[in-house]
N, C-alpha and C positions, 0 to 999 in steps of 0.2 A: 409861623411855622406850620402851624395848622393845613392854612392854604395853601403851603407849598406841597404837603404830603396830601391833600385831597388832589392840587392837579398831576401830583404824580402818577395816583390812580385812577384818576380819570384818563389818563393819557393811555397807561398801559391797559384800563381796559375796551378804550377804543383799537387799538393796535389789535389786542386780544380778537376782536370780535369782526373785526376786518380780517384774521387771519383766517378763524372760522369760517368766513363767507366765505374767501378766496377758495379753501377746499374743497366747501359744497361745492363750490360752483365747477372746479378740477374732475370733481367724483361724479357728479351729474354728467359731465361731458364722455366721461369714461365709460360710461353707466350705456348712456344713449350709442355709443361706437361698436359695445357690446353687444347690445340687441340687435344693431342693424348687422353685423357680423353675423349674429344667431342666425337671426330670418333667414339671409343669404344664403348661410351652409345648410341650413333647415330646409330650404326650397331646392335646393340641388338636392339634396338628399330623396327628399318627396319625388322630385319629375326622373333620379336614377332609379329609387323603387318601383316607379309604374314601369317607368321601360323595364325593366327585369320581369313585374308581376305582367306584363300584356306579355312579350317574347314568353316565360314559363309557362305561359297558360294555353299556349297553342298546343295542345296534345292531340286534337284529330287530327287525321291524316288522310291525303286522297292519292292516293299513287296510279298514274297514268302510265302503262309500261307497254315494255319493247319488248317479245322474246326474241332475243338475238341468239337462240340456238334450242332448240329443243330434240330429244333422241329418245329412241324406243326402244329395247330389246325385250324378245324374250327367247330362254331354251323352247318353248312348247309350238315354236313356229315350225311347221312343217315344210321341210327343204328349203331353207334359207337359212343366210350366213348367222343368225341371231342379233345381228348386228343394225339397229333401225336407219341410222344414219346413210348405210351404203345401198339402201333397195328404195329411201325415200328422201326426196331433199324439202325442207322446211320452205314454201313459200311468206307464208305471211304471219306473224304473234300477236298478238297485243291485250291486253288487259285492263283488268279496274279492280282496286284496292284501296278499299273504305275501314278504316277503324281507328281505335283510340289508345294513348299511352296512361296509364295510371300509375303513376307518383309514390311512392311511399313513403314520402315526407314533405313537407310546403319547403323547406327550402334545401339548398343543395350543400352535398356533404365539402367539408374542405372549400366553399365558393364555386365550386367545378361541376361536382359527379350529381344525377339522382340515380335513383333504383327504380325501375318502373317493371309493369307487368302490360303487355301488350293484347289486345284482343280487338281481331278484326272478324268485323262480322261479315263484310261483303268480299269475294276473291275470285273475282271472274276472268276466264280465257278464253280466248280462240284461237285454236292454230287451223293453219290448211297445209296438206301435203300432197307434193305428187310424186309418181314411181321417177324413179333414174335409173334403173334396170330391168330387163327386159324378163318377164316373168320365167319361170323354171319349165320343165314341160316333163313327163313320166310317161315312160312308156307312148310318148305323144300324145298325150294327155296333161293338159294344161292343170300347174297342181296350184289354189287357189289356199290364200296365206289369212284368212278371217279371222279377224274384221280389219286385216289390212290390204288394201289391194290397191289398184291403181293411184287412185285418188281419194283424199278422204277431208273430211275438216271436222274439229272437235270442237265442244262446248263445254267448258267444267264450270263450277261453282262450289266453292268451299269457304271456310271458318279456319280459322286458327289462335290458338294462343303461345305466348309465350313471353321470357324475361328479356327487358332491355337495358340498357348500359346507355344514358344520355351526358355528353361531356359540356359544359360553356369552357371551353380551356385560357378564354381574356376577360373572364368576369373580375380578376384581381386588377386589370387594368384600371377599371371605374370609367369607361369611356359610356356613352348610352348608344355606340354603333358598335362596339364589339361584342360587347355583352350579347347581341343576337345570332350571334356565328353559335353552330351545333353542329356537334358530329356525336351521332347514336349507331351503335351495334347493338346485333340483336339475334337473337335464334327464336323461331317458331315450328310448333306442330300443329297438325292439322290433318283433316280429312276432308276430302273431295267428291263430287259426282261425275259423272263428264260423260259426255254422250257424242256419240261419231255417226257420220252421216258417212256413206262409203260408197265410191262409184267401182263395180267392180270389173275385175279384169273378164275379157271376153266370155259371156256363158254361149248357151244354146242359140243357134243363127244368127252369133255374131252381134246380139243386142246387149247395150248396157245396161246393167239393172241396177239399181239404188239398193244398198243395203245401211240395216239400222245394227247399230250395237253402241250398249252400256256399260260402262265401270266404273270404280269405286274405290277408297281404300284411302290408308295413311299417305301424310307425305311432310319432309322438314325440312326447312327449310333458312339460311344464314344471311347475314346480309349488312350494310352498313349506309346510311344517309349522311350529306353534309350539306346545312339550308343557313339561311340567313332568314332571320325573323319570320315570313310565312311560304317563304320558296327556296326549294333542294333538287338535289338529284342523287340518287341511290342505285347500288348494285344487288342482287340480290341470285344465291345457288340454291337451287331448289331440287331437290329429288324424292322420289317414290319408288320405294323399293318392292312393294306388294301391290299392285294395282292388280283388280279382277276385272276381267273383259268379258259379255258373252253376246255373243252375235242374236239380233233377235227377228233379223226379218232378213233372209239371203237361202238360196239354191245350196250352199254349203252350210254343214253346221260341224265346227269343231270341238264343242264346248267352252269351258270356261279356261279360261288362258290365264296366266299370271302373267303380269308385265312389268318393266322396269322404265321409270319414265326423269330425265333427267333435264332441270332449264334452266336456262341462264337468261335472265330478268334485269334487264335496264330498265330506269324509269325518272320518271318526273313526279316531284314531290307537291303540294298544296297545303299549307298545315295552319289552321284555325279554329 
């Protein structure tokens, strides 16, 4: 009897101890399926955050622009329409716009938005104009519109700051080529220099003479970008509503003139 109940329990605890192993050996299996699962979603995870942190980290900015319209008025022009566009037609624009966007916060609210603050320290232009109308004359006497007159070409350089609004609108996707699509609005102020070189309309004997004049003053400007990881294209309205002008080397002096100077800024984006 004895032996009968020891190979009882011998039996059941071989059975026992086999069953034991069968589960380690289930759980171990399951154990290792789990990890390599981990790694996996772990490493996607890791190579979608670089692409997010390299695309969010590109906040400089190089904007290469077009002026595709620029105009001038002022009340203080003597005998003329006040109206720039109709006494000059815009031959040639173009620009250079260097600065950086500042974040205020590492990552983006909702998956989409940040808040940034904008500050560009380099904002160069050149325009050149020449007349489309045939100057005025007083008493037959040619009346001379300083510092604007036949032909002219300008140079500014200014700074500006101001608030931006950057969107990734497919960052909920989870793709690592959407997530670098942006579209940023933005409003900035600023102040400017700008200096004119001026060929003026007919003086004494008939000879052209080169005149100098300087201005100055606020100007603000609107605008919107949409770039894919380090390349956009943006539009941007820009106007100055107080510019001071005073003619500093010309046969004429009319004083200090207030101007009104309005552009419309296409451009080409760079952003690293």
């Amino acid at each position: 009897m004895k032996r009968i109940v020891l190979s009882v329990i011998t039996i059941v605890c071989v059975l026992a101890g086999y069953a034991m192993e069968s589960n380690s050996a289930d759980t171990t299996v399951m154990t290792l399926e789990q990890i390599i699962a981990q790694e996996s979603k772990s490493k996607h995870d890791n190579d979608y955050a670089r692409s997010l942190n390299s695309t969010w980290g590109k906040n400089t900015y190089l904007n290469l622009i077009y002026n595709s319209s620029h105009k001038m008025k002022s009340d203080e022009f003597p005998s003329t329409t006040g109206v720039f566009s109709r006494e000059y037609e815009p031959k040639l624009g173009l620009g250079l716009e260097w600065g950086h966007t500042y974040n205020f916060h590492r990552k983006p609210i909702g998956s989409v938005l940040f808040i940034g603050l904008d500050y560009t320290w380099m904002d160069l232009n050149f325009n050149k104009f020449e007349a489309v109308e045939i100057p005025d004359f007083t008493h037959g006497i040619e009346v001379h519109n300083l510092p604007w007159h036949n032909e002219k070409m300008t140079l500014s350089y200014g700074m500006s700051i101001g608030p931006s609004l950057t969107f990734y609108p497919f960052n909920p996707i989870h793709q690592s080529g959407s997530n670098k699509i942006r579209l940023q609005v933005y409003f900035h102020i600023g102040y400017c220099a700008e200096g004119a070189l001026i060929k003026d309309a007919i003086p004494e004997d008939s000879k052209i003479k080169d005149g100098y004049a300087f201005g100055h003053g606020l100007f603000m400007g609107y605008g919107a970008n949409l770039s894919w990881d380090f390349f956009g294209v943006g539009v941007e309205l820009r106007k100055a509503d107080d510019m001071k002008f005073k003619a500093l080397d010309s046969d004429y002096d009319t004083g200090t003139m207030k101007v009104t100077e309005e552009t419309t800024r296409l451009y080409v984006q760079f952003r690293f």
